[in-house]
N, C-alpha and C positions, 0 to 999 in steps of 0.2 A: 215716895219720899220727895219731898220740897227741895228747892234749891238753896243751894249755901245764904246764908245772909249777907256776907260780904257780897255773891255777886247779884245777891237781891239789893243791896244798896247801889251796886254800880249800876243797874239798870235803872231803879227810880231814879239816879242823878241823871241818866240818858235822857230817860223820859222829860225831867224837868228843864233839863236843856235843849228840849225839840230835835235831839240826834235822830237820822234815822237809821236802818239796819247796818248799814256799810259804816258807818260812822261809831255808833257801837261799838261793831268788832273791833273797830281800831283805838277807841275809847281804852279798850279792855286790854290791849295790847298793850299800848300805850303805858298803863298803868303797871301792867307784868314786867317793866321795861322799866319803868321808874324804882321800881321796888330790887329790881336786878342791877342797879345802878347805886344802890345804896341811899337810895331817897327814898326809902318807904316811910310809911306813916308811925303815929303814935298810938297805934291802937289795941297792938301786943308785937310779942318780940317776933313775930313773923313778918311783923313790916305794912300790918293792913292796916287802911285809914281809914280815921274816922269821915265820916257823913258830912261833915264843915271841910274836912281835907279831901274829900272828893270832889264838893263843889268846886273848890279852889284848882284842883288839878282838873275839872273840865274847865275850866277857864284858859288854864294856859294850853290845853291840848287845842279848844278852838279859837284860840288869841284873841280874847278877850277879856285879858288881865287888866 
């Protein structure tokens, strides 16, 4: 069985952002933290984001907004 697609899109944004492993995990955290925060995304009622709001949220995760 293949991995979720949400967190197949959070790793292509990793990959596209040149994160490496440690950075990742905290990518991903990060985002499980944003979403428990009430900032999750618009991509259903569970709060996942869309591929343009990932990019956006690795932006401010490596302060590069």
């Amino acid at each position: 069985m293949g991995k979720k697609k949400d967190i197949q899109q959070v790793e292509a944004v990793a990959r596209e952002f040149n994160m490496n492993e440690s950075e990742r995990r905290d990518f991903g955290d990060f985002i499980e933290e944003e979403k428990a925060a009430g900032n999750g995304g618009i991509k259903n009622e569970r709060g996942d984001f869309t591929y343009q709001e990932l990019q956006q949220k690795a932006r401010e995760f490596l302060g590069i907004i």
